[in-house]
PDB file with SEQRES, HELIX, SHEET and CRYST1 records, atoms N, CA, C and O in Angstrom:
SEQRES   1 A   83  UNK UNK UNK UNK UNK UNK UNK UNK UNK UNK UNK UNK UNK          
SEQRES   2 A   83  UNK UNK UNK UNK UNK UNK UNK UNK UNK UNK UNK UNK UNK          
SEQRES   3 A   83  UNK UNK UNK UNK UNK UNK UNK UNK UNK UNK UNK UNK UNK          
SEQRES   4 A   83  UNK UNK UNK UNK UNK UNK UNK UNK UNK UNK UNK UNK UNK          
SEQRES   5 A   83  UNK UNK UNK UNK UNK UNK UNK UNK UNK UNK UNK UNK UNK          
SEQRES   6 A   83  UNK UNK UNK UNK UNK UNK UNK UNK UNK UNK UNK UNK UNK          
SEQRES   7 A   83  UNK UNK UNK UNK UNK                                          
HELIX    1 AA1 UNK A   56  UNK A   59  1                                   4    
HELIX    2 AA2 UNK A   67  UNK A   69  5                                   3    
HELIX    3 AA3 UNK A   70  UNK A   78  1                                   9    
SHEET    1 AA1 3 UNK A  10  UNK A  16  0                                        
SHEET    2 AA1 3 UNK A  42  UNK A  48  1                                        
SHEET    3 AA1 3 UNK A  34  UNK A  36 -1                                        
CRYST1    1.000    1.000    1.000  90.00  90.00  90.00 P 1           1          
ATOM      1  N   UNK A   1     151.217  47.669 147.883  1.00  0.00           N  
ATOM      2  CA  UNK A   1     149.925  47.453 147.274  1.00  0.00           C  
ATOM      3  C   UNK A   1     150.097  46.842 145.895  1.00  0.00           C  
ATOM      4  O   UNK A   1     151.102  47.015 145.206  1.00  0.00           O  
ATOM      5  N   UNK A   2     149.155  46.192 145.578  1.00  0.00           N  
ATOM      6  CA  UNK A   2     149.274  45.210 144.287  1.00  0.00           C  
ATOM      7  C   UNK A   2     148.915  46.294 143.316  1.00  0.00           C  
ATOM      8  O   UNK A   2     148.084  47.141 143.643  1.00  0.00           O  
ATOM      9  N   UNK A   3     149.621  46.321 141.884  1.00  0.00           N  
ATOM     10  CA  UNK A   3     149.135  47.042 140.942  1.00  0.00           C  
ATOM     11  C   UNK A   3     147.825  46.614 140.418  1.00  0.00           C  
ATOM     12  O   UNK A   3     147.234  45.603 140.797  1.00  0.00           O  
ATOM     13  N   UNK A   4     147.333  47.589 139.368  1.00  0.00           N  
ATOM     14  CA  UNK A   4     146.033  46.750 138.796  1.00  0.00           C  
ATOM     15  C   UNK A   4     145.013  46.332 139.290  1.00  0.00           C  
ATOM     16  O   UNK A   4     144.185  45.687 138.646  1.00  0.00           O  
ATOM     17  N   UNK A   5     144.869  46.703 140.828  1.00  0.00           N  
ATOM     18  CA  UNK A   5     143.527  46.217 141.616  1.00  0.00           C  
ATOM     19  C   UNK A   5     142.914  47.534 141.682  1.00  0.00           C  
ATOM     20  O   UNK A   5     141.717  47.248 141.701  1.00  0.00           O  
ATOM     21  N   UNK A   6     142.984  48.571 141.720  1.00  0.00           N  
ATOM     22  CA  UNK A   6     142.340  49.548 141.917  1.00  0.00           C  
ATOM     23  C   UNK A   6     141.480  49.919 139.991  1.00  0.00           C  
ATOM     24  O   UNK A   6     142.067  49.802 138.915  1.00  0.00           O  
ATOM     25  N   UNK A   7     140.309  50.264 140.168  1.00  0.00           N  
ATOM     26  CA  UNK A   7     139.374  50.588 139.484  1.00  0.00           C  
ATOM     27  C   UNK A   7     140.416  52.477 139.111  1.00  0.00           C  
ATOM     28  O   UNK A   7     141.096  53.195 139.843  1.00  0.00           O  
ATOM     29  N   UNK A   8     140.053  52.561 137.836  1.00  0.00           N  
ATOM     30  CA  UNK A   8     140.524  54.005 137.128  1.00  0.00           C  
ATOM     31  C   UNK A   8     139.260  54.860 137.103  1.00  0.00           C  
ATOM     32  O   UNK A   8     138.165  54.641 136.584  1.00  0.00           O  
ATOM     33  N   UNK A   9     139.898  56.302 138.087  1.00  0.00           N  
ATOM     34  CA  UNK A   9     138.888  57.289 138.376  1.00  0.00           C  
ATOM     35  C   UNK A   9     139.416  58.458 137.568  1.00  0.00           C  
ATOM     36  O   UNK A   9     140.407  59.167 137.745  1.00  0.00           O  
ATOM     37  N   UNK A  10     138.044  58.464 136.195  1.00  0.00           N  
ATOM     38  CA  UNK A  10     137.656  59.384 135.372  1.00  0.00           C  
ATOM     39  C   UNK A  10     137.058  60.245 135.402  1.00  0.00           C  
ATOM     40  O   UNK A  10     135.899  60.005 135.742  1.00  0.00           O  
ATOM     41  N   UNK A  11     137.410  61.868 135.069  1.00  0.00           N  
ATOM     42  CA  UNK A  11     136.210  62.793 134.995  1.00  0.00           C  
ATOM     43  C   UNK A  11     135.174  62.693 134.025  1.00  0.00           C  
ATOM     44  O   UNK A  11     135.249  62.434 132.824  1.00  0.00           O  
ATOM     45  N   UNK A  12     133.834  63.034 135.018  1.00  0.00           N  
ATOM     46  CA  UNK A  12     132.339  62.188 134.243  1.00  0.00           C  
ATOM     47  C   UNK A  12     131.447  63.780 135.309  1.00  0.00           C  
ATOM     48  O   UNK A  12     131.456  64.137 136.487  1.00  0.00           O  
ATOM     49  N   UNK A  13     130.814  64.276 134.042  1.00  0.00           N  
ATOM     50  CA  UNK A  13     130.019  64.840 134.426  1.00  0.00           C  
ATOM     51  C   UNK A  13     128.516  64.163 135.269  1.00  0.00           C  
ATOM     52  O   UNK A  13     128.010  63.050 135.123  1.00  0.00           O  
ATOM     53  N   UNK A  14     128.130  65.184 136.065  1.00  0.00           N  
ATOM     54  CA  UNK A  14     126.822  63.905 136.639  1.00  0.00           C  
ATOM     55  C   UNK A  14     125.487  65.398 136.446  1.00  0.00           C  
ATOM     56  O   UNK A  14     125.444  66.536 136.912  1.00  0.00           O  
ATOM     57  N   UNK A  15     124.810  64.807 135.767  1.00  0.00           N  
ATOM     58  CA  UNK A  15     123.490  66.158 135.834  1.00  0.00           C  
ATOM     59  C   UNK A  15     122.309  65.979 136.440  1.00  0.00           C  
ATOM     60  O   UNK A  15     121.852  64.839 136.356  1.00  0.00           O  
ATOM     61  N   UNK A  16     121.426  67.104 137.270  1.00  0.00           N  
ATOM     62  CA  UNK A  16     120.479  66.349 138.230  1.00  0.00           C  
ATOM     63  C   UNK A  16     119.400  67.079 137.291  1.00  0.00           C  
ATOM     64  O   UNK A  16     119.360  68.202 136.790  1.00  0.00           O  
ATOM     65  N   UNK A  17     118.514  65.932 137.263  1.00  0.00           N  
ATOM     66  CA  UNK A  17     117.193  65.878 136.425  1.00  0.00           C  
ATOM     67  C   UNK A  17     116.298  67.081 137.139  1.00  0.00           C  
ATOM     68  O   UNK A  17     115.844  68.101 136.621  1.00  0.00           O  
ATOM     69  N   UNK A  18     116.224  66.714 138.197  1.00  0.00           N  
ATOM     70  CA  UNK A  18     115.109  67.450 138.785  1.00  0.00           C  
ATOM     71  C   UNK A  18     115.503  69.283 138.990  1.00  0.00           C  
ATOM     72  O   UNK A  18     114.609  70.115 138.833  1.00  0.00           O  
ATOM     73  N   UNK A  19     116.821  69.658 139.319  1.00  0.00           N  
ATOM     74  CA  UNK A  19     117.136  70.778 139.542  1.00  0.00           C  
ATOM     75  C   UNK A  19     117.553  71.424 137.939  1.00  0.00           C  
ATOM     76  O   UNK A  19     116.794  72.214 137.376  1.00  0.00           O  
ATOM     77  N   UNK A  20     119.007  70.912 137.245  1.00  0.00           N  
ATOM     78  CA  UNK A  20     119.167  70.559 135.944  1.00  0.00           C  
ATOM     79  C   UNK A  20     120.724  71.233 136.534  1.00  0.00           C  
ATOM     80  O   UNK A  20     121.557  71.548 135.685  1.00  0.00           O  
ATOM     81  N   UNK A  21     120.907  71.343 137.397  1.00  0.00           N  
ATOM     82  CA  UNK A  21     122.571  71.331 138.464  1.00  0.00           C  
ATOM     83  C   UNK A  21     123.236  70.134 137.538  1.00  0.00           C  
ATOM     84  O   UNK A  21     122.822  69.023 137.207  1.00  0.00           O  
ATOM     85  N   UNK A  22     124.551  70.922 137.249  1.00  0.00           N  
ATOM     86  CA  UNK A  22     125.762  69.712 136.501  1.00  0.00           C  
ATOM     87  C   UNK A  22     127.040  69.636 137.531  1.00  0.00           C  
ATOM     88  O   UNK A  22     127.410  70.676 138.075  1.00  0.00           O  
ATOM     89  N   UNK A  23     127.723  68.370 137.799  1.00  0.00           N  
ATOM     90  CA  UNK A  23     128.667  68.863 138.075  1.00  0.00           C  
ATOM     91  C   UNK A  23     129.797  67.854 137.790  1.00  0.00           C  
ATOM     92  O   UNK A  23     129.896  66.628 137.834  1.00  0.00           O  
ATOM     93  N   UNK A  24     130.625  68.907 137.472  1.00  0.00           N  
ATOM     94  CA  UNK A  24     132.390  67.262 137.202  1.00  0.00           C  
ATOM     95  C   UNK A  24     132.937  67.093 138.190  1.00  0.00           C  
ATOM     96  O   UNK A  24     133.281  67.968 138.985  1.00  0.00           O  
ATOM     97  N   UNK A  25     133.104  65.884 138.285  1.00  0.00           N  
ATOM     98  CA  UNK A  25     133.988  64.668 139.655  1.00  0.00           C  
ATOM     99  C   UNK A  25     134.662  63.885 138.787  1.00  0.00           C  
ATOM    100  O   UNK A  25     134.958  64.001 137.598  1.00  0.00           O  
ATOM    101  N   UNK A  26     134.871  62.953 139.728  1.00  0.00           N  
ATOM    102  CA  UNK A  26     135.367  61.698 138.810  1.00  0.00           C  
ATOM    103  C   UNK A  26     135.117  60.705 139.770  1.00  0.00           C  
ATOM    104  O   UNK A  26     135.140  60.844 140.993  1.00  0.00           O  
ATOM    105  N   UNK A  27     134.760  59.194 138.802  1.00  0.00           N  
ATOM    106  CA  UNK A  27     134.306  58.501 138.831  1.00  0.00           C  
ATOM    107  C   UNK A  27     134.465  56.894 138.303  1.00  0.00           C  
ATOM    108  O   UNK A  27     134.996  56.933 137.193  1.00  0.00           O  
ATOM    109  N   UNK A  28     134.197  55.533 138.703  1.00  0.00           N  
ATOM    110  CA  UNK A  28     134.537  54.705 138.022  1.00  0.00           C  
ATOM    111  C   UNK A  28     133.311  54.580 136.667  1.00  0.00           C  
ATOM    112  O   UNK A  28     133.523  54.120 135.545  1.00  0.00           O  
ATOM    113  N   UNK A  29     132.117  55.101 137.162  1.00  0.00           N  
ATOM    114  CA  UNK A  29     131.192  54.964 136.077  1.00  0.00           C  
ATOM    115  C   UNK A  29     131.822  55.464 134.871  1.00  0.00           C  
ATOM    116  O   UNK A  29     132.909  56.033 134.975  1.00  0.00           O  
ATOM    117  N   UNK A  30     131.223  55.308 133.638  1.00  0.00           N  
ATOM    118  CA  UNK A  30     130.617  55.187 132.396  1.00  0.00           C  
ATOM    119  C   UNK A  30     129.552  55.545 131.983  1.00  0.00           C  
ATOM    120  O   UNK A  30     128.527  55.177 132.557  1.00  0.00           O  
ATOM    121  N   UNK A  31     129.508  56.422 130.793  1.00  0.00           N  
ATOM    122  CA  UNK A  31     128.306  56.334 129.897  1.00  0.00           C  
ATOM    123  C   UNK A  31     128.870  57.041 128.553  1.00  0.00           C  
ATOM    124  O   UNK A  31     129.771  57.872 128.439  1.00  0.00           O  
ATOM    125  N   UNK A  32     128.164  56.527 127.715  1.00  0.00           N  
ATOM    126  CA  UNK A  32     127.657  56.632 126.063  1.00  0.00           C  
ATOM    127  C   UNK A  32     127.875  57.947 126.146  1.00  0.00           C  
ATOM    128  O   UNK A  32     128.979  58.424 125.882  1.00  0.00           O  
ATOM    129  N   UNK A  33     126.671  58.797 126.585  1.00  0.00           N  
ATOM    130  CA  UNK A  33     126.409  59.995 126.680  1.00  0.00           C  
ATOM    131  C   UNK A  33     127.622  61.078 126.728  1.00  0.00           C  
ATOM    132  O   UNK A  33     128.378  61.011 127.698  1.00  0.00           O  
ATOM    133  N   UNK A  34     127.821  61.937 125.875  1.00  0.00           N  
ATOM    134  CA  UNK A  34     128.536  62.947 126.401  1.00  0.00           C  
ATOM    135  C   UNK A  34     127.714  64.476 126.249  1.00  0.00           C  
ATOM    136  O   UNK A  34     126.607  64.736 125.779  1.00  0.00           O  
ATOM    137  N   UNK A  35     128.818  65.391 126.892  1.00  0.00           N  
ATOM    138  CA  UNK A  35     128.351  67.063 127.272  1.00  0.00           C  
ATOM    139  C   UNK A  35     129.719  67.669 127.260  1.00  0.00           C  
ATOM    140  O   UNK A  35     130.636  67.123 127.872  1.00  0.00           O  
ATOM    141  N   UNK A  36     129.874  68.673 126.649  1.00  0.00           N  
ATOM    142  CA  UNK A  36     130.857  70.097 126.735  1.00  0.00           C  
ATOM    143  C   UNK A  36     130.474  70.280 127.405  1.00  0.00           C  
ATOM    144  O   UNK A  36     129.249  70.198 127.495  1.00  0.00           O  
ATOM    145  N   UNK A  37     131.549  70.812 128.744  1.00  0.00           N  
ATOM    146  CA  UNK A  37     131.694  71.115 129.807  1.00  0.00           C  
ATOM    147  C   UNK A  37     132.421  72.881 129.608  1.00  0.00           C  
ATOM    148  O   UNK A  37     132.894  73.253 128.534  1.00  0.00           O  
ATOM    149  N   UNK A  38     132.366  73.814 130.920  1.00  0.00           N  
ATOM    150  CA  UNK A  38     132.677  74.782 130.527  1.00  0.00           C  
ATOM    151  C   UNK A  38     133.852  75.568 130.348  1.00  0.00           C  
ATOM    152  O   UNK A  38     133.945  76.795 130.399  1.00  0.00           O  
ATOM    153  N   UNK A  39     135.232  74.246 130.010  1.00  0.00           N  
ATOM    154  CA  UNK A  39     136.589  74.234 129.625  1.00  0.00           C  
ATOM    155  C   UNK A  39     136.598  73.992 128.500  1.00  0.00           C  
ATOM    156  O   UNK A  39     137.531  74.109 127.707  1.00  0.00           O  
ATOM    157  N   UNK A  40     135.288  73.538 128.284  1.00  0.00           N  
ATOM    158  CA  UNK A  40     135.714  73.340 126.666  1.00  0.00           C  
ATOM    159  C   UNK A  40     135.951  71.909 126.283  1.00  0.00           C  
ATOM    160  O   UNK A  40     135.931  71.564 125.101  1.00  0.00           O  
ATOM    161  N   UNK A  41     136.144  71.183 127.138  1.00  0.00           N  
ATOM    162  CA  UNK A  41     136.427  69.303 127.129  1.00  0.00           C  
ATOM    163  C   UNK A  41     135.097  68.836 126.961  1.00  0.00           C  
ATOM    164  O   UNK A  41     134.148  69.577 127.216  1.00  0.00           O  
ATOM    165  N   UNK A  42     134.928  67.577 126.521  1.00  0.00           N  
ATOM    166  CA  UNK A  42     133.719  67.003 126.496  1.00  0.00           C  
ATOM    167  C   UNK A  42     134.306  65.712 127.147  1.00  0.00           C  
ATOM    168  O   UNK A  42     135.452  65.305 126.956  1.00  0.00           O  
ATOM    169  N   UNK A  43     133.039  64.915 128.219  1.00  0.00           N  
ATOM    170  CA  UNK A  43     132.634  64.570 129.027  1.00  0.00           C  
ATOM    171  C   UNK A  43     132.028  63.560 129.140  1.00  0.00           C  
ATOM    172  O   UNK A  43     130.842  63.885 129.090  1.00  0.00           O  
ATOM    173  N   UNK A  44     132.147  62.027 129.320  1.00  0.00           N  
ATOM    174  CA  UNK A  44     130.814  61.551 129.226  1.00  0.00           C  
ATOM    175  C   UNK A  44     129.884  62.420 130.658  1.00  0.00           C  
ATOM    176  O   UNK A  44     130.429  63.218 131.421  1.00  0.00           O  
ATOM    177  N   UNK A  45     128.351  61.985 130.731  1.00  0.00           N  
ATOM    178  CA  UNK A  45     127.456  62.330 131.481  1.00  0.00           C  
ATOM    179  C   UNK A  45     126.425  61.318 132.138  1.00  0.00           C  
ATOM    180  O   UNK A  45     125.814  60.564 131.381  1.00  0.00           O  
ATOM    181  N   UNK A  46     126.227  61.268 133.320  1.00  0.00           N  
ATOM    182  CA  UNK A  46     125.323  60.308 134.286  1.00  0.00           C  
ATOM    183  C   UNK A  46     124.171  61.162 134.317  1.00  0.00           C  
ATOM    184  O   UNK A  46     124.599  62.284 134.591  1.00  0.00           O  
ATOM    185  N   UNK A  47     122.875  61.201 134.168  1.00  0.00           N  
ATOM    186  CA  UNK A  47     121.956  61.835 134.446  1.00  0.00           C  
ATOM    187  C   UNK A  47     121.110  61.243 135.916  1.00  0.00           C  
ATOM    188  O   UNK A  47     120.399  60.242 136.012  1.00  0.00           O  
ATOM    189  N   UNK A  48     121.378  61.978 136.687  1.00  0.00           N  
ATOM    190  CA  UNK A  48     120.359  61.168 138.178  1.00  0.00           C  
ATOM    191  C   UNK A  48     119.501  62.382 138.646  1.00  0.00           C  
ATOM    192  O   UNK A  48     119.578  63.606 138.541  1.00  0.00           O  
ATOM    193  N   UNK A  49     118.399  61.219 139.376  1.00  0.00           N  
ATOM    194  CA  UNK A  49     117.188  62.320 139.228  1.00  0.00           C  
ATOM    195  C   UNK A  49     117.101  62.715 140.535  1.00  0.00           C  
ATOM    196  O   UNK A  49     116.040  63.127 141.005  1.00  0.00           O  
ATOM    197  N   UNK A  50     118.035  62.636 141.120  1.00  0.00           N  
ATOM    198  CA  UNK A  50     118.239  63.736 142.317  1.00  0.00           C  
ATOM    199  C   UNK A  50     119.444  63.858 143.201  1.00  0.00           C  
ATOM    200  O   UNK A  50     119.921  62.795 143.599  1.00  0.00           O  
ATOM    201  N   UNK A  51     120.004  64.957 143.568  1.00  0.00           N  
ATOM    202  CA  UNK A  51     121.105  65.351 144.081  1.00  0.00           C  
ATOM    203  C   UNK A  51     120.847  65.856 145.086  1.00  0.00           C  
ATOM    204  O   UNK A  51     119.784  65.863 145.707  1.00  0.00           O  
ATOM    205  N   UNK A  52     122.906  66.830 145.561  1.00  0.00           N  
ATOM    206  CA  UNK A  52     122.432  67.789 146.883  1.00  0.00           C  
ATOM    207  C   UNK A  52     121.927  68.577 146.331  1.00  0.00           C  
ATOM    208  O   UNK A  52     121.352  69.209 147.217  1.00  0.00           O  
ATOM    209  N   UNK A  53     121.627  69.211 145.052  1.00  0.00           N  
ATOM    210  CA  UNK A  53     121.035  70.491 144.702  1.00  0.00           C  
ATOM    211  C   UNK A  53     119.429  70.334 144.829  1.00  0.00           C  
ATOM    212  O   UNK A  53     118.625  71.251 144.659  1.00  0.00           O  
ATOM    213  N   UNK A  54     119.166  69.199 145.111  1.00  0.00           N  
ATOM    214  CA  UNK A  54     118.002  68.986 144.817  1.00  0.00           C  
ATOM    215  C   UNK A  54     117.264  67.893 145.856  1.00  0.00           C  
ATOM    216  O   UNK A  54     116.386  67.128 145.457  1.00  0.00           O  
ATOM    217  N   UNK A  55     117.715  67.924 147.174  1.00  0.00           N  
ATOM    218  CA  UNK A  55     117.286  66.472 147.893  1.00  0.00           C  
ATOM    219  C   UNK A  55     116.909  67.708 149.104  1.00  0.00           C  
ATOM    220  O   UNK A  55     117.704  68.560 149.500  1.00  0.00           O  
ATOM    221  N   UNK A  56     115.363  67.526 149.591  1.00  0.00           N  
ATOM    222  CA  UNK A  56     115.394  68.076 150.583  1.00  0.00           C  
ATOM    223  C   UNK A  56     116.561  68.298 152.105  1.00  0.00           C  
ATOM    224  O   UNK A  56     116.890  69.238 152.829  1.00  0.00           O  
ATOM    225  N   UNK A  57     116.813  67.110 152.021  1.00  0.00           N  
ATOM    226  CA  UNK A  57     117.910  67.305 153.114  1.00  0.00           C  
ATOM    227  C   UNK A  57     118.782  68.289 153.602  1.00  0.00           C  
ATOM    228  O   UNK A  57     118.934  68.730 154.741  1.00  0.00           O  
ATOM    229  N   UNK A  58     119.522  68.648 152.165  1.00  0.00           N  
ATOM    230  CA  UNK A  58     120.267  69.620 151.506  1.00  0.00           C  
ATOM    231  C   UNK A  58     119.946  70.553 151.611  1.00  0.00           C  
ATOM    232  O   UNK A  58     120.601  71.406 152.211  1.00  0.00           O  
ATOM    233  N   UNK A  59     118.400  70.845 150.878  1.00  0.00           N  
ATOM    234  CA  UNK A  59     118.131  72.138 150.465  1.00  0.00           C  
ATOM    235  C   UNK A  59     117.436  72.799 151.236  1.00  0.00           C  
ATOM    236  O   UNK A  59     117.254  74.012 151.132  1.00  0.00           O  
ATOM    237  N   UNK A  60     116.804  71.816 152.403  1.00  0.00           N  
ATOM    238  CA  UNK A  60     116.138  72.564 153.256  1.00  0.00           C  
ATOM    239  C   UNK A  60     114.062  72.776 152.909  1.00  0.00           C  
ATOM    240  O   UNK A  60     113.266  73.334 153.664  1.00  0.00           O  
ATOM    241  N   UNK A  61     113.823  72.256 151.854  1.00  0.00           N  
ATOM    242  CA  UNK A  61     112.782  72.899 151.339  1.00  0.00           C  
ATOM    243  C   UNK A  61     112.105  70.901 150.923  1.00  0.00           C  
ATOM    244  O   UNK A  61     112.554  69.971 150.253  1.00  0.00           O  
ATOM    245  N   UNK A  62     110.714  71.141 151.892  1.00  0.00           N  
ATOM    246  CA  UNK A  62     110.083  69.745 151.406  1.00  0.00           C  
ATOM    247  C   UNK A  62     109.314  70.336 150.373  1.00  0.00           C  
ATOM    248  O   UNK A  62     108.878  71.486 150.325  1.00  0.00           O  
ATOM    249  N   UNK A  63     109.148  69.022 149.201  1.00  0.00           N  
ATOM    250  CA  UNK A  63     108.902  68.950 148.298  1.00  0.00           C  
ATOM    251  C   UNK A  63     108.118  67.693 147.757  1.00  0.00           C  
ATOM    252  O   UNK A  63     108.847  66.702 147.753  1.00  0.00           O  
ATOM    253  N   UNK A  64     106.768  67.436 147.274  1.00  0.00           N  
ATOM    254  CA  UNK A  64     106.138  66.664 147.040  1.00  0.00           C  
ATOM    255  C   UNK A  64     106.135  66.023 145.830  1.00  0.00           C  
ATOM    256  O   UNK A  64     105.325  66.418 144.991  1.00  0.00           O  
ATOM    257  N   UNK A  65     107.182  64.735 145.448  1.00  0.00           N  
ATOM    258  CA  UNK A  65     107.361  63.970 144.052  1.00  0.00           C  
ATOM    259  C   UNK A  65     106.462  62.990 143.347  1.00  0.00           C  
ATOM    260  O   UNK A  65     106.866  61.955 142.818  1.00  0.00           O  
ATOM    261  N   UNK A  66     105.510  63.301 143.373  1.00  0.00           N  
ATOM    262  CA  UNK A  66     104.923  62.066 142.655  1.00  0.00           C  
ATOM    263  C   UNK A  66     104.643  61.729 141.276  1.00  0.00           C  
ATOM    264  O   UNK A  66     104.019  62.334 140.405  1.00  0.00           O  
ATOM    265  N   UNK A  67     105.439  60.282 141.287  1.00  0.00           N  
ATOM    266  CA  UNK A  67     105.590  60.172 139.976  1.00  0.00           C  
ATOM    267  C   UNK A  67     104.286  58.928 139.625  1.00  0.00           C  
ATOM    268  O   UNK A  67     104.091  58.044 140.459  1.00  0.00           O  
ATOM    269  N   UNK A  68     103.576  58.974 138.518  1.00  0.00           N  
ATOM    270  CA  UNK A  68     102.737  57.997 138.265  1.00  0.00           C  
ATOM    271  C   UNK A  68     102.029  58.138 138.845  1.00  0.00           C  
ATOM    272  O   UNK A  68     101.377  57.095 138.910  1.00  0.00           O  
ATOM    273  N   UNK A  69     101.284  59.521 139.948  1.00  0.00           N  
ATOM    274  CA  UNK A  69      99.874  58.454 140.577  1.00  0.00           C  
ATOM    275  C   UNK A  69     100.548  57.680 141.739  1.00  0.00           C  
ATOM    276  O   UNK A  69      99.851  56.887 142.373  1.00  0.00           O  
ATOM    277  N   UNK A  70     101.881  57.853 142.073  1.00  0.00           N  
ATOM    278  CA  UNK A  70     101.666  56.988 143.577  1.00  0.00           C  
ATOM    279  C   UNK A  70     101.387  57.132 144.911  1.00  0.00           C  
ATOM    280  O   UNK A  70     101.349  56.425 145.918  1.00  0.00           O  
ATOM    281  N   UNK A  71     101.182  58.397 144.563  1.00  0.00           N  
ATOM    282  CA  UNK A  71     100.440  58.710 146.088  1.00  0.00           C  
ATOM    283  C   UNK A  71      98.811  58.253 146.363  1.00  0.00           C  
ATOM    284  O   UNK A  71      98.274  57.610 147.265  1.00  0.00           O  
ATOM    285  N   UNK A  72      98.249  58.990 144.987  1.00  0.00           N  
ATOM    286  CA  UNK A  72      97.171  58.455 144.797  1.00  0.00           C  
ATOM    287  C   UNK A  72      96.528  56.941 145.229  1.00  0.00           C  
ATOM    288  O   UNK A  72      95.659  56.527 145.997  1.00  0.00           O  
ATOM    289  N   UNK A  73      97.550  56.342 144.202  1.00  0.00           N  
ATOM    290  CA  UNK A  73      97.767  54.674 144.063  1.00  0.00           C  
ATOM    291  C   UNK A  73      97.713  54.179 145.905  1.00  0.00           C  
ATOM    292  O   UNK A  73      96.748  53.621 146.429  1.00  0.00           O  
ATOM    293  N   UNK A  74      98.453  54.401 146.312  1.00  0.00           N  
ATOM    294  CA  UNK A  74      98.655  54.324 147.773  1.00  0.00           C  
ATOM    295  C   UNK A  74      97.629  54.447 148.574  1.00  0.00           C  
ATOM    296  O   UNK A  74      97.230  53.418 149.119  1.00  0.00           O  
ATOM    297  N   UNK A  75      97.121  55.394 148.780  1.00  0.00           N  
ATOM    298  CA  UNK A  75      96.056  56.164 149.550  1.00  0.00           C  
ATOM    299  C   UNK A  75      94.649  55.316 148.966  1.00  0.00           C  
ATOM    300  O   UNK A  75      93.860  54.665 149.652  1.00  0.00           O  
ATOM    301  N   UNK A  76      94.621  55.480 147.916  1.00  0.00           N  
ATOM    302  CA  UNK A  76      93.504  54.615 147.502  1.00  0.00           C  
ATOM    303  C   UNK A  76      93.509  52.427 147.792  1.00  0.00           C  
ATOM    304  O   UNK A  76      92.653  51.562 147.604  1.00  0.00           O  
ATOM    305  N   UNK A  77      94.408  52.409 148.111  1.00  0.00           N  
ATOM    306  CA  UNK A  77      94.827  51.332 148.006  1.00  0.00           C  
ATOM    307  C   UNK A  77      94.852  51.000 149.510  1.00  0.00           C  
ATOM    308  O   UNK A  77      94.357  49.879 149.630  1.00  0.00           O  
ATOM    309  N   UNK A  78      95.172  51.432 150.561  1.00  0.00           N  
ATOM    310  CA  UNK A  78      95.045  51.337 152.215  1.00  0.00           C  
ATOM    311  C   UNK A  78      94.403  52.034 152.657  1.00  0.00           C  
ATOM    312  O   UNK A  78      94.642  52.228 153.849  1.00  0.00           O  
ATOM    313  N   UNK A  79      93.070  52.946 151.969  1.00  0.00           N  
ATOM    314  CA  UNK A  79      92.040  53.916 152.225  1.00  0.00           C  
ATOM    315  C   UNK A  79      91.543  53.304 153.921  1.00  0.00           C  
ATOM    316  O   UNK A  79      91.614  54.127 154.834  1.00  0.00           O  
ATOM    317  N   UNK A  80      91.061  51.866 154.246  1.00  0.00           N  
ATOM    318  CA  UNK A  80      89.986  51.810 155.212  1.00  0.00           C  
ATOM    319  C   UNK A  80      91.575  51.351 156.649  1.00  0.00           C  
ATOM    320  O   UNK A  80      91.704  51.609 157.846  1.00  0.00           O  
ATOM    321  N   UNK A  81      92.021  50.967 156.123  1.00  0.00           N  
ATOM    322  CA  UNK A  81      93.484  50.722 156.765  1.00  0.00           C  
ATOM    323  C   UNK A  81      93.442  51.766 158.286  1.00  0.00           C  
ATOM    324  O   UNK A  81      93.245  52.972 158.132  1.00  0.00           O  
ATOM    325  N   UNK A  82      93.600  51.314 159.419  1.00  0.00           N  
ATOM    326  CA  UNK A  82      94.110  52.109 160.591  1.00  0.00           C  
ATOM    327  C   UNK A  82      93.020  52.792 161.008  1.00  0.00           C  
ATOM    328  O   UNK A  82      93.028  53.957 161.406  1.00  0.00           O  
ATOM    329  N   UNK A  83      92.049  52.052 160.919  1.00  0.00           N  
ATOM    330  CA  UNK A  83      90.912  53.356 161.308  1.00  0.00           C  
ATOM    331  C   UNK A  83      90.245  52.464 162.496  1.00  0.00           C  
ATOM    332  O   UNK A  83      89.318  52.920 163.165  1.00  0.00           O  
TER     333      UNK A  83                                                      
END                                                                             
């Protein structure tokens, strides 16, 4: 295998918005951001707004997200639609 082609996998905390679940992996990402972790190291951090802690799939439990009015937006918007 050729050296130098492979991307360098760093530990990077990732935190889920919606649950507030952290967890360290590693990763090719990046970010600015850092977090003390509970070794005591600090971390950069990815914030994503949903995980397994937090994706129905996972968790088993549906859950209704609406962000902005888009359900609303929607419904009002294809109201006479299919009838």
């Amino acid at each position: 295998m050729k050296t130098e082609t492979h991307p360098d996998y760093l530990p990077i905390v990732f935190r889920d918005l919606a649950s507030g679940a952290t967890f360290l992996t590693r990763s090719t990402v990046t970010s600015q951001k850092t977090i003390e972790w509970e070794d005591g190291n600090t971390y950069p951090v990815i914030d994503v707004e949903i995980s397994s802690e937090s994706h129905p799939f996972y968790t088993g439990k549906q859950r209704i997200m609406d962000s902005a009015g888009r359900v609303e937006k929607f419904n009002s918007r294809y109201k006479g639609f299919g009838k």
